[in-house]
Phi, psi and omega in degrees: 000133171313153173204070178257158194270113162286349195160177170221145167247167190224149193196146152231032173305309183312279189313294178321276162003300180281354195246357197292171169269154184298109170256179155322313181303311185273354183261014181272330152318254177358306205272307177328288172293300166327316189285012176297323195284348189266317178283352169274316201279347162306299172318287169339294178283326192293333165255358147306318193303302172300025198283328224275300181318309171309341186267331195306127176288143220092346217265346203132285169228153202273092205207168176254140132009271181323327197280285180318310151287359195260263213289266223315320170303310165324304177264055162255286180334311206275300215296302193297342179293279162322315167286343192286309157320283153322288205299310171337304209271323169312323191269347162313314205271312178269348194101159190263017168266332216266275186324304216283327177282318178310300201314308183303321195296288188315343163321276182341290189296001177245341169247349152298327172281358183281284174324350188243344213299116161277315165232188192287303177297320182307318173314302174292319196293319177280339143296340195286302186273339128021274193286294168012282169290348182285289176011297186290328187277350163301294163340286185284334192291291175301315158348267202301331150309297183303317224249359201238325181299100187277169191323328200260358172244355187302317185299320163306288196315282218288338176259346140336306186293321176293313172288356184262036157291327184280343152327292169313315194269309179291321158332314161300322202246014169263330189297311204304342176286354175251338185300295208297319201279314206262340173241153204298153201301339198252000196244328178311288184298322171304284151357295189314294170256042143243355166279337152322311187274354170302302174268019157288299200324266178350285166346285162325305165326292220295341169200065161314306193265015180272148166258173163303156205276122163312306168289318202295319199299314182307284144346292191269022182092011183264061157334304197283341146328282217279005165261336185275008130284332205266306203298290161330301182301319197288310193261351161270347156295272228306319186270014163260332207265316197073020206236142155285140177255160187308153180282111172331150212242334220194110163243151189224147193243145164225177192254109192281137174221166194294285174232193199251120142319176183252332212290305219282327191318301202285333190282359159284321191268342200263309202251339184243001161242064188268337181305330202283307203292312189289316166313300217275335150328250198331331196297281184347269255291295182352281174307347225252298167350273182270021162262311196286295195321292198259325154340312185271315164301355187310293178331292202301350206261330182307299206283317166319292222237328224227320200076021192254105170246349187237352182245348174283043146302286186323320179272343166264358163293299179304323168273328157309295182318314173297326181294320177268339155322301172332263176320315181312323197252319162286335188315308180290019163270324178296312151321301195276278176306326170098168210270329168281333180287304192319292217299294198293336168282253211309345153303299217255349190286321167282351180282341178287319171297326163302311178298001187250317180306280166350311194274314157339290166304326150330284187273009151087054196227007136321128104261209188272341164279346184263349162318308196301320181286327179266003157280353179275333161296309169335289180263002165264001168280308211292287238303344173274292181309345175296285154357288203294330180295333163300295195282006142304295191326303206278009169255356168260355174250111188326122184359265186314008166238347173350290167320297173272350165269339184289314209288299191317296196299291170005306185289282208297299169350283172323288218281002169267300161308308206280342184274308183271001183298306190282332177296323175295302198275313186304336173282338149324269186314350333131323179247008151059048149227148188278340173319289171333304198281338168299324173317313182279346168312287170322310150304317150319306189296310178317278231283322170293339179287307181307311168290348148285357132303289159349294178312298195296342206248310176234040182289143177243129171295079115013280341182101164080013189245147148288148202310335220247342181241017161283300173229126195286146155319147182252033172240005210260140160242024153164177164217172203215110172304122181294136181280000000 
């Protein structure tokens, strides 16, 4: 792929864009975009839940439990993994508004066709393609947050936006209890995901009107674009505030180019960040472990260990809510206290707690409600660091590779947790000795602890910096203190 220059530009957009105040304008951000992580945690959650209802006869289709939570969960995962590739490397190259609808639209048309699903292959493949489009809306979506967000608040935003997949996941796992109780065994789950593309629809209006990333426009040589959106943006502040803004402190002239090569994107991350490539590995790996792995399996540790199949909406609920708590009541720390004490505190606190759950369960000193609490302690220490690992990637790495280091960690991360995790623990959960299912606790827990090693050792302060001096462009030819 080409990686030619057109031309240079001189901009002070990065700096406007960070000094503006928070308005209205950003939370039409927030909504627009942000709400996509509440349809993956919709997604998630409504076929854990449904794992039990779906083995059942009558149901439709001839499939297991075990199926559900193992291969269909894996391949939502495979899916999101690819797609996050794909779509990654398209939103480098096209831009993040073109991508952020396509990806949601391939959403929609892949979980209405999930809801139609006749036999077991017709099942697996549109999940597969699902996970395909969220994948892709991981890529554009954080990019474009971050690049839209200013400094002093991106770190709260993105790991909020990120923790409100449990908004989606409790909501998913309250529907699913009256859909499972109250309507026939073969029309429920059918419902279920199709009330997900209801509110893809809905989504979809709000962002239509989110624009394109300023910085991207810029790079790549639409100067005049990212000043008449930056500009626009600048006069809808001033007339909700009525305040002037400061004269922006820092301009930078940079070498506009069409696209990134794939050889400079990996010889940026592999030769000129490799400390950088390994945090973000471990953050993924870390998270992906204990999200993909026991989330999508809960239902089954329910149904296994408890006899409870129609009612665990209730017990997944309560842990979404600890989960979403979590970014909500920790996220403004990561601003404050900062990105390295934050990140290796919520890795490893939580990992010592999962290993307390483990052993607990072990010795049968459980039940499916004091389980259910300890995992809602568990994960409102994770779901922020789980969180933080997105807004590390997309915040360490240079503008023009943004999209595709997200789309990378994402992929590798994910597809070492999220494929083989359900696949291992459900077989785990499955033979029905609690020994087994603490082993996948355990596994889990080791592994956010090593990445919260990881964190304390090649952690980057972050934390209140603009994105060109956490990692400078590499199209960038210098910057210049505004006079």
């Amino acid at each position: 792929m080409s990686d030619v220059e057109t031309g240079t530009i001189t901009t002070k957009v990065p700096a406007r864009l960070d000094r503006l105040p928070w308005s209205r304008w950003h939370w039409m951000i927030v909504i627009g975009l942000g709400t996509v992580w509440i349809l993956d945690g919709l997604e998630v959650t409504i076929v854990g839940n449904l794992s039990a209802q779906l083995a059942k006869p009558g149901s439709g289709l001839d499939i297991t439990q075990e199926q559900v939570a193992g291969l269909a969960a894996a391949l939502y995962v495979a899916g999101a993994c690819s797609g996050a590739l794909f779509f990654g490397w398209l939103t480098d190259k096209f831009g993040r508004k073109k991508l952020f609808i396509i990806t949601l639209i391939v959403y929609l048309a892949a979980t209405l066709a999930t809801a139609f699903s006749f036999s077991v292959w017709w099942f697996f493949l549109f999940r597969f393609l699902t996970g395909f489009g969220i994948g892709g809306e991981y890529a554009a979506i954080n990019s474009a947050i971050d690049e839209l967000i200013p400094s002093k608040h991106r770190g709260r935003i993105d790991i909020l936006i990120n923790g409100s997949y449990w908004l989606g996941a409790a909501g998913g796992a309250l529907l699913t209890v009256p859909l499972l109780n109250n309507l026939p065994v073969n029309i429920g789950w059918r419902v279920a995901f199709g009330l997900g593309v209801v509110l893809g629809l809905a989504i979809l209006l709000v962002r239509r009107h989110v624009p394109e990333s300023p910085r991207w426009l810029f790079i790549h040589g639409r100067g005049d674009e990212a000043e008449s959106i930056v500009r626009g943006v600048e006069e809808e502040v001033h007339r909700e505030t009525g305040r002037e803004l400061p004269e922006p402190g820092q301009a930078m002239t940079i070498h506009t180019r069409k696209s990134i090569g794939f050889i400079r994107i990996a010889h940026t991350m592999v030769a000129l960040y490799p400390t950088r490539t390994v945090l973000g590995l471990s953050l993924f790996i870390g998270q992906a472990f204990l999200y993909n792995a026991i989330t999508f399996g809960y239902a089954q540790i329910l149904s296994t260990f408890f006899q409870i199949d129609t009612h665990t909406g209730y017990y997944f609920a309560v842990i979404a809510v600890g989960n979403f708590l979590g970014p909500l009541i920790l996220g403004p720390l990561f601003d404050t206290v900062g990105r390295v004490p934050m990140i290796s505190a919520t890795y490893i606190g939580s990992g010592l707690l999962l290993l307390g759950t483990a052993w607990m369960f072990n010795e049968g000193m459980l039940t499916a409600v004091t389980l259910t609490a300890c995992w809602s302690v568990v994960l409102f220490v994770a779901s922020a660091g789980a969180a933080s690992a997105y807004l590390t990637v997309s915040e360490i790495f240079p503008m023009e590779t943004r999209a595709m280091a997200i789309a990378f960690f994402f992929a590798i991360g994910t597809a070492a947790g999220g494929i083989a995790g359900p696949l291992i623990f459900a077989n785990l959960v499955a033979s029905g000795v609690p020994g087994d299912t603490a082993i996948a606790f355990a596994i889990g827990a080791i592994l956010m602890i090593l990445a919260g090693i990881v964190e304390l050792i090649f952690g980057v302060k972050a934390e209140r910096r603009g994105l060109e001096d956490i990692a400078t462009p590499l199209s960038a030819a210098g910057l210049e203190k505004a006079t």
